[in-house]
DSSP file (Angstrom, degrees, kcal/mol; ACC not computed):
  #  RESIDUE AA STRUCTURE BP1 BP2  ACC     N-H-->O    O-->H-N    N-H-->O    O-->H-N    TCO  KAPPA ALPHA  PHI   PSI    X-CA   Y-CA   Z-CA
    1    1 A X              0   0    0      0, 0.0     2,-0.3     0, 0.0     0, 0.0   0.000 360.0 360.0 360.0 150.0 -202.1  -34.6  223.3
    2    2 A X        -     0   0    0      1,-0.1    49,-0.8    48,-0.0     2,-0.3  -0.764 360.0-103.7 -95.8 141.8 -204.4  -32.0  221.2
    3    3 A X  E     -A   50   0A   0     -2,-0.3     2,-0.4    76,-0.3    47,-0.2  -0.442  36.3-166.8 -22.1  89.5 -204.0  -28.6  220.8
    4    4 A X  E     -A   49   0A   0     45,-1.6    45,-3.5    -2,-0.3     2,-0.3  -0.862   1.2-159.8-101.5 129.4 -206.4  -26.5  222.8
    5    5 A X  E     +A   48   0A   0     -2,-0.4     2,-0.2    43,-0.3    43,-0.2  -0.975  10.7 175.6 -87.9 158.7 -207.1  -22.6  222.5
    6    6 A X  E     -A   47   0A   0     41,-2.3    41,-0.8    -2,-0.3     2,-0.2  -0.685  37.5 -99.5-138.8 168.1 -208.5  -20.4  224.7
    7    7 A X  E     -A   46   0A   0     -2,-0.2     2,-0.8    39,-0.2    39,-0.3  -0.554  49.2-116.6 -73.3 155.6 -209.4  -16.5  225.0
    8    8 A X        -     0   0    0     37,-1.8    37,-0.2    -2,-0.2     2,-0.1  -0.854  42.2-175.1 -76.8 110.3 -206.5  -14.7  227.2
    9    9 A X        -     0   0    0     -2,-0.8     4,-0.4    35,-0.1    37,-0.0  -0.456  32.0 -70.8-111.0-150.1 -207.8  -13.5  229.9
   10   10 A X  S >  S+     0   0    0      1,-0.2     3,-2.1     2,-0.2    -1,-0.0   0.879 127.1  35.4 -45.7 -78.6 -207.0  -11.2  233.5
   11   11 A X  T >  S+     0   0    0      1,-0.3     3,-1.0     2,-0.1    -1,-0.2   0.755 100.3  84.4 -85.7 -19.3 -204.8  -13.6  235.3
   12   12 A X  T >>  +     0   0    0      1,-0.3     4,-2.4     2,-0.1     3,-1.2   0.478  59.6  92.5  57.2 -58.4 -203.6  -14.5  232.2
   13   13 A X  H <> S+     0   0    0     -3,-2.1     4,-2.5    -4,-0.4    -1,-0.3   0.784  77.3  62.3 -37.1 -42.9 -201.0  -11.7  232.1
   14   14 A X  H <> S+     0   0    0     -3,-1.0     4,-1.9     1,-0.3    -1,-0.2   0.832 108.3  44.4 -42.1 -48.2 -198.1  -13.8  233.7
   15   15 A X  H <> S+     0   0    0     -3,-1.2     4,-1.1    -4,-0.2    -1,-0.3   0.810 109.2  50.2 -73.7 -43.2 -198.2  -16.2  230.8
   16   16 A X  H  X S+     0   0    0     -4,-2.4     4,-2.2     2,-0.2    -2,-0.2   0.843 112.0  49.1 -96.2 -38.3 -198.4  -13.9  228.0
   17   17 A X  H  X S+     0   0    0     -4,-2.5     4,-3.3     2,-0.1     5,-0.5   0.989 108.8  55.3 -22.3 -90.5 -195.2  -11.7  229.4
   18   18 A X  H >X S+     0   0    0     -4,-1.9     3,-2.9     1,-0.2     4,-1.0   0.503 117.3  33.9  -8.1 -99.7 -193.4  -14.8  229.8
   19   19 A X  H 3X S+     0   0    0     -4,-1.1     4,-2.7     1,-0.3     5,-0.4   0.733 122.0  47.7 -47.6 -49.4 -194.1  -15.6  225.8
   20   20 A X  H 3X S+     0   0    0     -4,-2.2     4,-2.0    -3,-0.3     6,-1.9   0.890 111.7  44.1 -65.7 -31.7 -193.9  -12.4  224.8
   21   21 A X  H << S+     0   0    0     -4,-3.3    -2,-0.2    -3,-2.9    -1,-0.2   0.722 118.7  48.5 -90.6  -4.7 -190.8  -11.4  226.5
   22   22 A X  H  < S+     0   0    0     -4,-1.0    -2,-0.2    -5,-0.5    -1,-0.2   0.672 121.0  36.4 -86.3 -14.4 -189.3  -14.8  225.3
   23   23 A X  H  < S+     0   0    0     -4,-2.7    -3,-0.2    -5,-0.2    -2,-0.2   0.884 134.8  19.8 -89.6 -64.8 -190.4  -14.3  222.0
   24   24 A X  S  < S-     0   0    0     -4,-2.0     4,-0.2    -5,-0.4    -3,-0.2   0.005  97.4-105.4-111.1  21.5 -189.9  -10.4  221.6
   25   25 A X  S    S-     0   0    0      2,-0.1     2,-0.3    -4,-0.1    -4,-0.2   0.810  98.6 -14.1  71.1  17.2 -187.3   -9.0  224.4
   26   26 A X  S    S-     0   0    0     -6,-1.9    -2,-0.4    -7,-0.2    -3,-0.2  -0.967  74.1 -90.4 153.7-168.9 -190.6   -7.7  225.9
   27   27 A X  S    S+     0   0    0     -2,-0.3    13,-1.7    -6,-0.1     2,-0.7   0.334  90.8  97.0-114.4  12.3 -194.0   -7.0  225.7
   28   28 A X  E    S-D   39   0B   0     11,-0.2     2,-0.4    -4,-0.2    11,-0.2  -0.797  70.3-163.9-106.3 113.2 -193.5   -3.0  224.4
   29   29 A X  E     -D   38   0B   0      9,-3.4     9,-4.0    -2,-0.7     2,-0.9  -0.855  22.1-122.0 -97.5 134.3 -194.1   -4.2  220.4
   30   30 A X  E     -D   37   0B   0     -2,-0.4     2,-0.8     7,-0.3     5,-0.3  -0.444  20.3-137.7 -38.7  38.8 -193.2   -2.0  217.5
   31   31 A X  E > > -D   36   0B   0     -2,-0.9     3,-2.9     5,-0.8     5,-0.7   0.440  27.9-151.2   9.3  38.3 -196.6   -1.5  215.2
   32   32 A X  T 3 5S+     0   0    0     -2,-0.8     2,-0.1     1,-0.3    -1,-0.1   0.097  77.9  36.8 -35.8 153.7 -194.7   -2.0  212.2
   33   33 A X  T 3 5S+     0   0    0     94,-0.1    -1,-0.3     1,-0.1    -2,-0.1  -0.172 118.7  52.4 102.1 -48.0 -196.4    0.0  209.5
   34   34 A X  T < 5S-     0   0    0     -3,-2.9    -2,-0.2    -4,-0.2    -3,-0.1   0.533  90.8-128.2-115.9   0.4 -197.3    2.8  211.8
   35   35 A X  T   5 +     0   0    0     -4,-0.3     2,-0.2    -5,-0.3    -3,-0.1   0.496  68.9 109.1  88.3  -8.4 -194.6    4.0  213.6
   36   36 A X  E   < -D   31   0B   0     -5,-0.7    -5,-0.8    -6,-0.1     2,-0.7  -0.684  60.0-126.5-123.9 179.8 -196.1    3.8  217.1
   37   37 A X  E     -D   30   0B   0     -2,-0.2     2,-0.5    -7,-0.2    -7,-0.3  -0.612  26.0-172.5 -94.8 135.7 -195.2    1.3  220.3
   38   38 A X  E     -D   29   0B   0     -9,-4.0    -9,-3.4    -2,-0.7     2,-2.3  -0.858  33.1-118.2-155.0 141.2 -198.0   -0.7  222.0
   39   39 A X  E >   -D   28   0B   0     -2,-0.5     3,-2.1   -11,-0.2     4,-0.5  -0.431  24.3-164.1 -57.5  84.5 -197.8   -2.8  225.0
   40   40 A X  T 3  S+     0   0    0     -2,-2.3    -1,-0.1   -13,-1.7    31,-0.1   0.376  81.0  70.0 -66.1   7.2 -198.8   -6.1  223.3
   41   41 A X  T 3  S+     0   0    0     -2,-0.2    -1,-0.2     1,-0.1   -24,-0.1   0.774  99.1  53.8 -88.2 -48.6 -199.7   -7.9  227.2
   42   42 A X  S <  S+     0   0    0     -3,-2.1    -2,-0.2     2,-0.0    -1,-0.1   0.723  92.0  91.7 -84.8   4.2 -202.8   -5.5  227.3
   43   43 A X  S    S-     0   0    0     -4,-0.5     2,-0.2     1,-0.1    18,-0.1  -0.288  85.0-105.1 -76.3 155.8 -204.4   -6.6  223.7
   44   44 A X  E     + B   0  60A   0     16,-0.8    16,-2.6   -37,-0.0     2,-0.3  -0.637  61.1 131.7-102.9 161.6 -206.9   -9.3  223.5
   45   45 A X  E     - B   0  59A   0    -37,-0.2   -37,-1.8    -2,-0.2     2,-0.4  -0.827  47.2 -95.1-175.2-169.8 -205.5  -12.7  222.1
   46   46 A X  E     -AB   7  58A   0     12,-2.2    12,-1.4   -39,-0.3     2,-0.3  -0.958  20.4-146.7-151.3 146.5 -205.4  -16.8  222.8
   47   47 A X  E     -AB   6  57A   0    -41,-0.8   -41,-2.3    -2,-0.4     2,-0.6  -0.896  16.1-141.3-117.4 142.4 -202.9  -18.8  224.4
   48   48 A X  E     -AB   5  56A   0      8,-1.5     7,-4.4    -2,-0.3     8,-1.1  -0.847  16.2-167.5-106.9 152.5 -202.3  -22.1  223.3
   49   49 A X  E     -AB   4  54A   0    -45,-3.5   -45,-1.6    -2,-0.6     2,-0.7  -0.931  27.1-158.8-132.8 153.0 -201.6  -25.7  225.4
   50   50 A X  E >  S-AB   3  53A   0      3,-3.6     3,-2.1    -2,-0.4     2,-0.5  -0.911  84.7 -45.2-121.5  99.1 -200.5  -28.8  224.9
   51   51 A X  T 3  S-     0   0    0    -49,-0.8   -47,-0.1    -2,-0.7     0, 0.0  -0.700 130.2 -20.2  72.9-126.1 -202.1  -30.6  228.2
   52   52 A X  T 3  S+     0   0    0     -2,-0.5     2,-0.5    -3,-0.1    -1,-0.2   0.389 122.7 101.0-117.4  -4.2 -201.2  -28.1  230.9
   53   53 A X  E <  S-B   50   0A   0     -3,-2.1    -3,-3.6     1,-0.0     2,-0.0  -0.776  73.3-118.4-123.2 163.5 -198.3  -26.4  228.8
   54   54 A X  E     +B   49   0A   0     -2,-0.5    -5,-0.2    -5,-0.2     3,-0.1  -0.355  34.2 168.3 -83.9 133.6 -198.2  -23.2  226.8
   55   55 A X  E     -     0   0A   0     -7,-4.4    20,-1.3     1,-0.3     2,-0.3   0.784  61.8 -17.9-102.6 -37.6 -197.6  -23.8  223.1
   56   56 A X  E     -BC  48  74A   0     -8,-1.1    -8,-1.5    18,-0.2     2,-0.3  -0.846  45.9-167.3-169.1 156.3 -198.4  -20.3  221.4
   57   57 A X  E     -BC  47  73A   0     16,-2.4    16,-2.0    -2,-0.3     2,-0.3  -0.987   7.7-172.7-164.2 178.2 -200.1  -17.2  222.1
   58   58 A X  E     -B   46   0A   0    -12,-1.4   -12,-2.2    -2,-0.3     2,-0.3  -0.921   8.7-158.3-172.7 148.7 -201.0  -14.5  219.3
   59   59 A X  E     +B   45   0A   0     -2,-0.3    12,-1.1   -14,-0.3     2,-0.3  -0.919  13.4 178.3-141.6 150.1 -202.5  -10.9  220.1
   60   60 A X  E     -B   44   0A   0    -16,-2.6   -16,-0.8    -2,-0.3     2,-0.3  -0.935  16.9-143.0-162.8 173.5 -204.4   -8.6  217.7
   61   61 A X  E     -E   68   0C   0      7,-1.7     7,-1.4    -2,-0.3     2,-0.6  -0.967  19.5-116.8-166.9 121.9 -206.1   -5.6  217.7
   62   62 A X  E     +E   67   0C   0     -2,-0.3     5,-0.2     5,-0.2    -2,-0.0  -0.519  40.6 174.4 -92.5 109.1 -209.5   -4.1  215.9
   63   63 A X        -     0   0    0      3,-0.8     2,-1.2    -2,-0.6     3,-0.4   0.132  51.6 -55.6-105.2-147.2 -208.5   -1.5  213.7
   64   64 A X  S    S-     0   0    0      1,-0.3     3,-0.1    34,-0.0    -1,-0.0  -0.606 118.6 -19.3-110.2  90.6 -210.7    0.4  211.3
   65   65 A X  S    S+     0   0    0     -2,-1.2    -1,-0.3     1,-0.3     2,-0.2   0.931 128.6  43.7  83.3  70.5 -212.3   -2.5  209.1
   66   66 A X  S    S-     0   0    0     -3,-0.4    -3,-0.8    27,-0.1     2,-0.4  -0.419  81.7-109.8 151.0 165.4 -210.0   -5.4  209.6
   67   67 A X  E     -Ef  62 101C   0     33,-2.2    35,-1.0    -5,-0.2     2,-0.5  -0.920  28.3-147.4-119.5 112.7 -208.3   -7.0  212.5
   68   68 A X  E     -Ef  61 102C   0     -7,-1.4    -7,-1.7    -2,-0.4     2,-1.0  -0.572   7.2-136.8 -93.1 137.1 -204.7   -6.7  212.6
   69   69 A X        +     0   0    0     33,-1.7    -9,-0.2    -2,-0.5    35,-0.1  -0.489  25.2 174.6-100.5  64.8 -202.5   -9.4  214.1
   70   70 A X        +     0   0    0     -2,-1.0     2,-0.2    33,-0.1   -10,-0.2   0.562  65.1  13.7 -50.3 -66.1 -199.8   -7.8  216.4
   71   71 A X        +     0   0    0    -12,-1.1     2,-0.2   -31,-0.1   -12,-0.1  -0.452  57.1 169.4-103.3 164.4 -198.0  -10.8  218.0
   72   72 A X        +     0   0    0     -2,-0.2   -14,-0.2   -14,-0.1     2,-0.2  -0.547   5.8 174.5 162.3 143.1 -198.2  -14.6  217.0
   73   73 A X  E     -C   57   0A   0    -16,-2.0   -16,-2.4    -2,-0.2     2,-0.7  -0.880  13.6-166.1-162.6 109.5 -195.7  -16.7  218.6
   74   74 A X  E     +C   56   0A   0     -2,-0.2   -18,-0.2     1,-0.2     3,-0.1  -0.889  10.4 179.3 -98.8 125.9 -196.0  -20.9  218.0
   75   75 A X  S    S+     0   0    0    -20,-1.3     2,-0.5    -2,-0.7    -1,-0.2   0.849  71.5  55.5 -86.3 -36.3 -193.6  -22.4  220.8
   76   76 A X  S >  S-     0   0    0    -21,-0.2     3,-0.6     1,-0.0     5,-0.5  -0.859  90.1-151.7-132.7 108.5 -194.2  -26.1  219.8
   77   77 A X  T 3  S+     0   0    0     -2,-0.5    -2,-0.0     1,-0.2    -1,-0.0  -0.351  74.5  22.3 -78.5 169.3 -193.2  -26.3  216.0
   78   78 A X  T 3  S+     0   0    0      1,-0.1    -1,-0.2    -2,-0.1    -2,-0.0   0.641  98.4 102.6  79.8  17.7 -194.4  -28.5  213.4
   79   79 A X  S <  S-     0   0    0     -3,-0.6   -76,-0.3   -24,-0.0    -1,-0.1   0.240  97.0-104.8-117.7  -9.7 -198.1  -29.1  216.0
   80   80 A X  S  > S+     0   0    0     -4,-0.1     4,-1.6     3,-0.1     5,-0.2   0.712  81.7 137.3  79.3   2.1 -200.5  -26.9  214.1
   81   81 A X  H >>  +     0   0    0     -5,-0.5     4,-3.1     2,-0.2     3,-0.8   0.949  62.8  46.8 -29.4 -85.3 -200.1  -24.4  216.8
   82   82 A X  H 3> S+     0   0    0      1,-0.3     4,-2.3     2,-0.2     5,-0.3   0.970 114.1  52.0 -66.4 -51.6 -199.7  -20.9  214.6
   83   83 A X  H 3> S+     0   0    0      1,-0.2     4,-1.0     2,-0.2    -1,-0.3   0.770 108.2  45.7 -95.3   3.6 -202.7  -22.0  212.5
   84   84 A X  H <X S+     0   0    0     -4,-1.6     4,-1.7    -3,-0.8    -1,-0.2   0.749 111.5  56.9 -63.7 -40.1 -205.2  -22.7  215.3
   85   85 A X  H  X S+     0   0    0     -4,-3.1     4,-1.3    -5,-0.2    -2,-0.2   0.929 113.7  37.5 -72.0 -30.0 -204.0  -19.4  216.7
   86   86 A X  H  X S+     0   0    0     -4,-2.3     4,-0.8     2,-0.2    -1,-0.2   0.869 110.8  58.9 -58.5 -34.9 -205.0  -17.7  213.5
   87   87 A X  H  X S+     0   0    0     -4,-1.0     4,-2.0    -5,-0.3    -2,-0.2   0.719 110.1  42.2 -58.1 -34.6 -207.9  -19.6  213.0
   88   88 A X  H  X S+     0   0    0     -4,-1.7     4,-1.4     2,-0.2    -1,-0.2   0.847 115.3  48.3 -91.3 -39.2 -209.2  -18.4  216.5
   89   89 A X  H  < S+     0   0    0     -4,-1.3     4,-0.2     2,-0.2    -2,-0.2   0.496 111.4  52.1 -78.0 -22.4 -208.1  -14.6  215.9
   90   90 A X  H  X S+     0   0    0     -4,-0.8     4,-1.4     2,-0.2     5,-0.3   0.899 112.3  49.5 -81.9 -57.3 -210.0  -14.9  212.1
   91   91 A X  H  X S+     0   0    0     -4,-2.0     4,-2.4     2,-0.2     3,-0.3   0.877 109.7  49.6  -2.0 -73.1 -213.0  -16.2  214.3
   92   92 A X  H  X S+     0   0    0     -4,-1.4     4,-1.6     1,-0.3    -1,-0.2   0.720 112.8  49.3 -72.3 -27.2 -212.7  -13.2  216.6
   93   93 A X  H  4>S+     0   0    0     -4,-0.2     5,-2.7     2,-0.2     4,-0.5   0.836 102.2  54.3 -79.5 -25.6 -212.6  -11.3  213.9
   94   94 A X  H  <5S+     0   0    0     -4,-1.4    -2,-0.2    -3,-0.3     3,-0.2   0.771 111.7  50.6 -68.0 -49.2 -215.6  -12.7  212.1
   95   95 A X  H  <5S+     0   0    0     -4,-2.4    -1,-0.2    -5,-0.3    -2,-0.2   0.900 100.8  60.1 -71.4 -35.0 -217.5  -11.9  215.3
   96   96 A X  T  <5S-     0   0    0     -4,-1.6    -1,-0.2     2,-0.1    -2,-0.2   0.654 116.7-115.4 -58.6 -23.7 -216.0   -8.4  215.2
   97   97 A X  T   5S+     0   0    0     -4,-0.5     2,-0.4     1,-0.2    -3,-0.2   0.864  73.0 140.9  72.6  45.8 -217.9   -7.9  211.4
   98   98 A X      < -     0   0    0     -5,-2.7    -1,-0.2    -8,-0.2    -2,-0.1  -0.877  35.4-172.9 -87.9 137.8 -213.9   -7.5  209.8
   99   99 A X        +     0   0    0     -2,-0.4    61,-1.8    -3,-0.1    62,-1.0   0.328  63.4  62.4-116.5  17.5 -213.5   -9.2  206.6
  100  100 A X  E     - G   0 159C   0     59,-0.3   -33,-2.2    -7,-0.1     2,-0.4  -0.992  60.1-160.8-134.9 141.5 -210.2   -8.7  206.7
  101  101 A X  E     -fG  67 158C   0     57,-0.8    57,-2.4    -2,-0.3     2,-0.2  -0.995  11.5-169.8-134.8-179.2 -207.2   -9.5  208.5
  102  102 A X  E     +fG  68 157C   0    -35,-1.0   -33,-1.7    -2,-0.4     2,-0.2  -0.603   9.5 168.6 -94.9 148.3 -203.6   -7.8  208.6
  103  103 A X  E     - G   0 156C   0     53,-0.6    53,-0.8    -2,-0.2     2,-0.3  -0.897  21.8-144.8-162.2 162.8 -200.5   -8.6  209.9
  104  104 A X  E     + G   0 155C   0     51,-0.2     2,-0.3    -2,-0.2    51,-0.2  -0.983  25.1 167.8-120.7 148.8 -197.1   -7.0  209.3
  105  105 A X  E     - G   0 154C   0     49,-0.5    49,-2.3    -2,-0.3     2,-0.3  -0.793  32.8 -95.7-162.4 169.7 -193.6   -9.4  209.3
  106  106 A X  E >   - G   0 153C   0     -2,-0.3     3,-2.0    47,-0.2    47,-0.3  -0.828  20.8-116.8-127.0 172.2 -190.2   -8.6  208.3
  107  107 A X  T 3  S+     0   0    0     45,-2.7    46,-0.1    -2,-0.3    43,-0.1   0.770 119.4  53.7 -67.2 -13.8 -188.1   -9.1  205.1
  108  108 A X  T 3  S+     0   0    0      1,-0.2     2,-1.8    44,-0.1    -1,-0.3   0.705  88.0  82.5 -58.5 -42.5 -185.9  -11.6  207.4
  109  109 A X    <>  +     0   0    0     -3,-2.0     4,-1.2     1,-0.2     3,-0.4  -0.442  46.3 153.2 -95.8  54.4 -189.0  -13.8  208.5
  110  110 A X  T  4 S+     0   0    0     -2,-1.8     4,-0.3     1,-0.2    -1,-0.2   0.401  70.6  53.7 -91.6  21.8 -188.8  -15.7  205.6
  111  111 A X  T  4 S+     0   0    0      2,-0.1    -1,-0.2     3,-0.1     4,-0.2   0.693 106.2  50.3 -87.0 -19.6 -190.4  -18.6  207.7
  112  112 A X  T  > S+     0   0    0     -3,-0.4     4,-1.3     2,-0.2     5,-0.2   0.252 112.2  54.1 -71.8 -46.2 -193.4  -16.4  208.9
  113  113 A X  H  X S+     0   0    0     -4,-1.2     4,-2.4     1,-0.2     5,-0.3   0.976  98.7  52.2 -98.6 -50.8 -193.7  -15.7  205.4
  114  114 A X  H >> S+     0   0    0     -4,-0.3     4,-1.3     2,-0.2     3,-0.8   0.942 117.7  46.5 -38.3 -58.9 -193.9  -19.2  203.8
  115  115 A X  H >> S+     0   0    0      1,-0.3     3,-2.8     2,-0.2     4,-1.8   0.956 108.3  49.1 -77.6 -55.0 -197.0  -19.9  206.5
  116  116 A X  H 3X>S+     0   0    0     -4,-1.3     5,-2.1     1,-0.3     4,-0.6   0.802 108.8  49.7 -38.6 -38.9 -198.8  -17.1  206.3
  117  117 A X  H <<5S+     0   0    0     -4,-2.4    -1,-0.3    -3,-0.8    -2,-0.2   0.704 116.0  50.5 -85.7  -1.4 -199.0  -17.2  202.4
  118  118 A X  H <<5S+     0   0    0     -3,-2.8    -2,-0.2    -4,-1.3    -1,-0.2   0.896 105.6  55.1 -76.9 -35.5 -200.1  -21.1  203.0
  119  119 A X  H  <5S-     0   0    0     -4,-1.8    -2,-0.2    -5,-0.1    -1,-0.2   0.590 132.0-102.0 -34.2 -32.8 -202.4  -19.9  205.3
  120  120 A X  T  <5 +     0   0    0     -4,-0.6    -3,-0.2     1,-0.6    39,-0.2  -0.018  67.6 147.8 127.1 -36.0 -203.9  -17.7  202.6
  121  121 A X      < -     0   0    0     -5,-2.1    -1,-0.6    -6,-0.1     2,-0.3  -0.134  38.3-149.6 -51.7 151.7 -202.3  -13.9  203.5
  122  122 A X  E     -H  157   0C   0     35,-0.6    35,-1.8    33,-0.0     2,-0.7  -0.948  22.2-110.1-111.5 133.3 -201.9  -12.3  200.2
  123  123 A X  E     +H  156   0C   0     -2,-0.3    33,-0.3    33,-0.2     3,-0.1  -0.555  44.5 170.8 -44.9  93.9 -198.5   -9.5  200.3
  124  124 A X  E     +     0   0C   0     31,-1.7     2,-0.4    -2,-0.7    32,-0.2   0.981  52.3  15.5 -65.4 -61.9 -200.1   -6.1  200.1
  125  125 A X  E     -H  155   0C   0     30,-0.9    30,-2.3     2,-0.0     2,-0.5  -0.818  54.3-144.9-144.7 137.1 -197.6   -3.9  200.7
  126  126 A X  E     -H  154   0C   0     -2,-0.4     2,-1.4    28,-0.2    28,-0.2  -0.898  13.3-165.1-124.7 108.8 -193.7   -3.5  200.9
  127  127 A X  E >   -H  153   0C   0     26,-2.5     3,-4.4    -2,-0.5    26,-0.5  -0.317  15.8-153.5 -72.2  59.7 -192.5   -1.1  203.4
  128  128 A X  E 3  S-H  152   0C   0     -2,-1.4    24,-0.2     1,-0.3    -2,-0.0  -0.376  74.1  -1.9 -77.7 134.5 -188.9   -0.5  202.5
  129  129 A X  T 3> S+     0   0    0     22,-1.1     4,-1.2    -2,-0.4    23,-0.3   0.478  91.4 135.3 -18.9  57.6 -186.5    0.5  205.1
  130  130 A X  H <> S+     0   0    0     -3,-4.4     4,-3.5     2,-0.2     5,-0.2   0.912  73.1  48.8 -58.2 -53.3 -189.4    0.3  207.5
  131  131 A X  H  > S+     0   0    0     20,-0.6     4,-2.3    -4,-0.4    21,-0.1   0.985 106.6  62.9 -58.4 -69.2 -187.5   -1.4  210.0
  132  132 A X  H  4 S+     0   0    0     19,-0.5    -2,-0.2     1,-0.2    -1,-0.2   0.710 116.3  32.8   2.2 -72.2 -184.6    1.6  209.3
  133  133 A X  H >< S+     0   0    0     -4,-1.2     3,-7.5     1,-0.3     4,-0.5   0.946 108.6  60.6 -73.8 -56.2 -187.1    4.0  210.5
  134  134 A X  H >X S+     0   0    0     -4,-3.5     3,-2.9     1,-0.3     4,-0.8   0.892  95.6  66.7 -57.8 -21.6 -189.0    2.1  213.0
  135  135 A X  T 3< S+     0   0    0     -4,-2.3     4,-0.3     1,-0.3    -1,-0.3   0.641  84.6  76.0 -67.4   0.5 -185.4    1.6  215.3
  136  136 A X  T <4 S+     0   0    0     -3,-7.5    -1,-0.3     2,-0.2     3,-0.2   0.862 106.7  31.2 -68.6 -19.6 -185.6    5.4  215.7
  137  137 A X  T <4 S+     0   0    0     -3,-2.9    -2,-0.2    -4,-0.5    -1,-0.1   0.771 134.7  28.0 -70.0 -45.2 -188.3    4.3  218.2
  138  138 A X     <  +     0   0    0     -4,-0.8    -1,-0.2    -5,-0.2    -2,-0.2  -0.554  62.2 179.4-159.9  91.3 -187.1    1.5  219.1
  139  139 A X  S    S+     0   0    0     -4,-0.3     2,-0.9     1,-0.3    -4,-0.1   0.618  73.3  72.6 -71.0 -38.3 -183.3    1.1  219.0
  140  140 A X        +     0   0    0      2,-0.0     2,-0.8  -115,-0.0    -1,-0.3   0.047  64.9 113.7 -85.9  49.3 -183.2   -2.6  220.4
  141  141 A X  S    S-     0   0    0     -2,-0.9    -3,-0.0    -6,-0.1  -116,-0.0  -0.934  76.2-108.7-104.2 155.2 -184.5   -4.2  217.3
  142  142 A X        -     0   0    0     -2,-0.8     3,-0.1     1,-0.1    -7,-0.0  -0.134  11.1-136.0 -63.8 158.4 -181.8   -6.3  215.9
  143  143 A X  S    S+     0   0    0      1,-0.3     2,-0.2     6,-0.1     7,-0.1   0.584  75.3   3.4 -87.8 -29.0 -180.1   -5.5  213.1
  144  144 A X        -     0   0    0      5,-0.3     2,-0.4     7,-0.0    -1,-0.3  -0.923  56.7-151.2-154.3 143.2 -179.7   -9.0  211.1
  145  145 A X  B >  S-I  148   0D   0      3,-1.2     3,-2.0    -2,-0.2     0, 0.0  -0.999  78.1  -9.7-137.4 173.1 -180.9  -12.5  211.6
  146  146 A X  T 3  S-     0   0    0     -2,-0.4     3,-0.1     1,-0.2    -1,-0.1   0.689 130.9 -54.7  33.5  37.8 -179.5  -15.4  210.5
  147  147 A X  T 3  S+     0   0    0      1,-0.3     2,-0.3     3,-0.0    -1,-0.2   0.737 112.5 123.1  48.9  32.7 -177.2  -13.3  208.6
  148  148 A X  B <   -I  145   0D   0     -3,-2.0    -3,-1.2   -40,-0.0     2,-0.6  -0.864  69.0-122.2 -85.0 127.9 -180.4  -11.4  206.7
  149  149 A X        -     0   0    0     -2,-0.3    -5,-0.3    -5,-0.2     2,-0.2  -0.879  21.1-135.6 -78.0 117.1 -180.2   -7.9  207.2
  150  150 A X        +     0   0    0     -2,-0.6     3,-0.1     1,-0.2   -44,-0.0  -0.669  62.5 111.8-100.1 133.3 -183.6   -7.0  209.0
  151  151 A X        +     0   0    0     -2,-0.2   -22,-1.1   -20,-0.1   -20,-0.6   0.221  51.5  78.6-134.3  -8.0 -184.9   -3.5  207.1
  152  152 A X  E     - H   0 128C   0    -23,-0.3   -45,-2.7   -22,-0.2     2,-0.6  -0.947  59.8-150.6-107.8 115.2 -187.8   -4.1  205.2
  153  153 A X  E     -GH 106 127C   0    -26,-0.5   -26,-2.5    -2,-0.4     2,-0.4  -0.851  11.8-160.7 -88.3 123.7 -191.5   -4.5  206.4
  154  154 A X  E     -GH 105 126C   0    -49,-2.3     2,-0.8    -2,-0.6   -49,-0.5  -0.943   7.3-152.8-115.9 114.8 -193.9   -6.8  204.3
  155  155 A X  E     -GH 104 125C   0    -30,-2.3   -31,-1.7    -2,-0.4   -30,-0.9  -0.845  16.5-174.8 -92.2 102.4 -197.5   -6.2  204.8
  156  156 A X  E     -GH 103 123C   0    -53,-0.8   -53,-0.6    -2,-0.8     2,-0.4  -0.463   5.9-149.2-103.5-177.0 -199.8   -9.1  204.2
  157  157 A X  E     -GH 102 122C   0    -35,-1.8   -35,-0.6   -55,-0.2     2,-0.3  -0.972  13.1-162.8-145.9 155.4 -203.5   -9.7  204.1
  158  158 A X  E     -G  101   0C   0    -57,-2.4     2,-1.5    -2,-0.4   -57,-0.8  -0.960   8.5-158.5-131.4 121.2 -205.9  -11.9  204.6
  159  159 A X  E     +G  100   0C   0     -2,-0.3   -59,-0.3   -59,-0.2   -60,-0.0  -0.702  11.8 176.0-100.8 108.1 -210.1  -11.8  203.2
  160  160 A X              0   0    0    -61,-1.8    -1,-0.2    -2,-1.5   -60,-0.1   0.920 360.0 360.0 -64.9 -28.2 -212.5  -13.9  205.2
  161  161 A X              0   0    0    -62,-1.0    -1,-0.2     0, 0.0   -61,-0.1   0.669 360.0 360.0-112.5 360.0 -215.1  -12.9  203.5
């Protein structure tokens, strides 16, 4: 079957808990970069499906001249999934008049990091022991994966225009 995305909408919430709290141990997201918490359920975003089930969903949020990309979460790898969900969030941005977007990732997410710079993101910024800091906030982010020790924030970009 093809890929389909869609806007999120109201009843919508059920599905995008689900992902989010399978993806991220909840919906209450860390802002890397800024220090603050945001409920990533109430943000506007796209769900993806394959047929009647949910591949992906990705949330973002219109910040002051570019559109920052909060969440992104491909359930069904290797399907083109994460770059339809950018594609539609670059869109939304495009409609927004942002010529930019943002996203923030961590130094661990070295898989995250390959697609996005295929995608295009350029690495702005290195945030170093950003994660350190941000667990004063929010104490359950883990501490390594895959045997990477997670401390570092990596800031990319993207220019549409």
């Amino acid at each position: 079957m093809t890929i389909s995305v869609r806007p999120i909408g109201a009843a919508d919430l059920p599905v995008v808990t689900r992902v989010l709290t399978g993806s991220w141990g909840g919906t209450t997201i860390m802002a890397l970069g800024r220090g603050e918490l945001i409920d990533a359920a109430t943000l506007p975003g796209f769900l993806a499906y394959d047929g009647d089930e949910v591949a992906g969903a990705v949330t973002y949020a219109g910040r002051d001249g570019f559109v920052e990309v909060v969440t992104i979460d491909a359930l069904v790898p290797g399907r083109g999934v994460g770059t339809l969900l950018l594609d539609a969030v670059r869109d939304a941005a495009v409609a927004l008049g942002a010529p930019v977007l943002r996203l923030t990732t961590t130094n661990d997410n070295t898989g995250a990091l390959r697609f996005y710079q295929r995608y295009g993101f350029d690495l702005i910024a290195l945030h170093r022991h950003g994660v350190d800091r941000a667990r004063n906030l929010k104490p359950d982010i883990p501490a390594e994966s895959d045997g990477i020790p997670i401390r570092h924030e990596l800031e990319l970009e993207y220019r549409i225009s």
